[in-house]
MARTOR-316081 format. One record per residue (C-alpha): x negated, y negated, z. Coordinates in steps of 0.5 Angstrom, whole numbers, plus 500, padded with zeros to 3 digits. Layout:
<nodes>
((X, Y, Z))
...
</nodes>
This chain:
<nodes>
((758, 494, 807))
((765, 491, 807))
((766, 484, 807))
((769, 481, 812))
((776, 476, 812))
((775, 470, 816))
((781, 467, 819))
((782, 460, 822))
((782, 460, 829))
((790, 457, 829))
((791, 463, 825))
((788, 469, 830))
((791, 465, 836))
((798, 465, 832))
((796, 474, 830))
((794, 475, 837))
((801, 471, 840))
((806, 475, 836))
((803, 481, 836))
((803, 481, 844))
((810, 478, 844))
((811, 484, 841))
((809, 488, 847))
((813, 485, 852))
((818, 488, 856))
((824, 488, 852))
((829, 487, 858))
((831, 481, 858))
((838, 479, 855))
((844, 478, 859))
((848, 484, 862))
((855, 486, 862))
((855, 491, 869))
((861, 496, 872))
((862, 502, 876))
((858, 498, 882))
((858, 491, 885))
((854, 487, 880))
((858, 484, 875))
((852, 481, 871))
((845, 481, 870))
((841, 475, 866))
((833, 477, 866))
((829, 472, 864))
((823, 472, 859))
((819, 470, 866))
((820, 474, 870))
((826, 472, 873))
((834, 475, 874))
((840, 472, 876))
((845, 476, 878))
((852, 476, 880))
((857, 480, 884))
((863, 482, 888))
((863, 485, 894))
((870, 485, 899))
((873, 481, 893))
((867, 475, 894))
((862, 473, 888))
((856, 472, 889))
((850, 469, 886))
((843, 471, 887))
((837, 470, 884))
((830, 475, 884))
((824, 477, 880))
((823, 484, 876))
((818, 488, 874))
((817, 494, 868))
((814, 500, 869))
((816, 504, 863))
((823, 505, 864))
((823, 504, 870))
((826, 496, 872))
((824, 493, 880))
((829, 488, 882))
((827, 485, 888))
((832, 479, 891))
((832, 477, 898))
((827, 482, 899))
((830, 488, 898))
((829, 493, 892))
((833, 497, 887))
((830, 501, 882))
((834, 500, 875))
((832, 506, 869))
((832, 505, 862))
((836, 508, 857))
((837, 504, 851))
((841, 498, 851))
((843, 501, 858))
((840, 499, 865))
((842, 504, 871))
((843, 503, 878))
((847, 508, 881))
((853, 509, 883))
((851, 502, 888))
((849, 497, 883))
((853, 501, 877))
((851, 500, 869))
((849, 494, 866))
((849, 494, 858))
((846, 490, 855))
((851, 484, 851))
</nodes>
């Protein structure tokens, strides 16, 4: 029978924190855009985006939330969705939104 390692409970809970932060989405950071409107994206670790855009020579600010499902970003802001795809450092939204690197 093999023995057992006994860990103190500020130990595991410490363990089981890193290795879940592990596990996160990995998006966020703040994103260079071009090729569409958005010129920045910022996603938060909480799930929240601020981005900027310029439409008819105007900026805008907006703030949304976003979602991972694979390589599959949601981004929803003021009710409307547009679905970005992961390729690396990259997010992609289309000729519309552009492509965003990350900096």
């Amino acid at each position: 029978m093999k023995p057992y390692v006994y860990l103190p409970r500020s130990v595991s809970c410490t363990l089981l924190s890193l290795i879940l932060s592990g596990c996160s989405s990995g998006v966020k950071g703040v994103y260079s855009c071009k090729g569409g409107f958005l010129d920045t994206l910022n996603l938060q670790s909480d799930g929240k985006l601020y981005a900027t855009a310029s439409m008819f020579g105007m900026k805008q600010e907006r703030v949304g939330t976003y979602s991972v499902d694979g390589d599959r970003i949601v981004m929803t802001v003021n009710g409307e969705s547009s679905v970005f795809n992961r390729k690396g450092k990259t997010l992609d939204g289309g000729e519309l939104l552009g492509l965003c690197t990350l900096k």
